[in-house]
C-alpha positions in Angstrom: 0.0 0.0 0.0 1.6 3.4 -1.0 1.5 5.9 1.7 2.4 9.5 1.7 3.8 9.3 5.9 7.3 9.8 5.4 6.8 12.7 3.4 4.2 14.0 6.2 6.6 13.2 8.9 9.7 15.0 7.5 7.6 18.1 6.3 6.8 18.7 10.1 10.3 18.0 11.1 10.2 15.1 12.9 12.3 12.0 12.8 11.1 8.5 12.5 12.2 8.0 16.0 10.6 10.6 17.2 6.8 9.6 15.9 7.2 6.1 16.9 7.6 7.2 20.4 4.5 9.2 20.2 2.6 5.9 18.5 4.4 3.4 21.0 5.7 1.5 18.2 9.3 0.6 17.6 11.1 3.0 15.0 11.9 0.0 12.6 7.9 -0.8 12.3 7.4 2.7 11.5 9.8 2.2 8.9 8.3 -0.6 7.0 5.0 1.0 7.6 6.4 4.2 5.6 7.9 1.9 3.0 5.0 -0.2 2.0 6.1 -3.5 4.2 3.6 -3.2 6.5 0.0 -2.3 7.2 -0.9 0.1 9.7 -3.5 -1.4 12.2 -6.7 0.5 12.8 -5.8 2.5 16.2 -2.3 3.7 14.7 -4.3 4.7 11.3 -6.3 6.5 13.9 -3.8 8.0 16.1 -1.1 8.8 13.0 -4.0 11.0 11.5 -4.8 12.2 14.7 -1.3 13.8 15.3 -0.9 15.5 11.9 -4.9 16.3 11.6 -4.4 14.9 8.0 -8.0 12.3 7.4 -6.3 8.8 6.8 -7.5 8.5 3.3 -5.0 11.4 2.4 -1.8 9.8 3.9 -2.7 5.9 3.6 -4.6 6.0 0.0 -2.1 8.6 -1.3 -1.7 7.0 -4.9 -4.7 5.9 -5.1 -6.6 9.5 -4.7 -3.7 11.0 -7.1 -3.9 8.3 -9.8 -5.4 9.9 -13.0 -9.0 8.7 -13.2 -10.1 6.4 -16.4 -13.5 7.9 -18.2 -15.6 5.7 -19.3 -17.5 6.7 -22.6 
């Protein structure tokens, strides 16, 4: 799943060790979270939204909302 986090996390200046401690996750799960490896569970979906005040959709479905759409005619 491409996600849009790393770029949120660095453009408010914080480090990836940094935002796992806020999420009480270790700094390598963040990591494969940012990078596609893993899926963020439904409270840290939650709670990384919650700390940016970005909706989910925008930093979990990131390629998906900026994919061209296909018109059907």
């Amino acid at each position: 799943m491409s996600n849009c986090l790393a770029e949120l996390r660095r453009s408010r200046g914080m480090t990836q060790a940094e935002l796992a401690e806020q999420l009480g996750i270790t700094r390598t799960h963040l990591s494969r979270i940012e990078n596609g490896l893993h899926r963020a569970g439904g409270w840290l979906v939650i709670e990384i939204s919650r700390i940016f005040g970005v909706p989910a959709a925008e930093i979990f479905f990131y390629s998906e909302l900026n994919e061209p759409k296909l018109h059907v005619i």
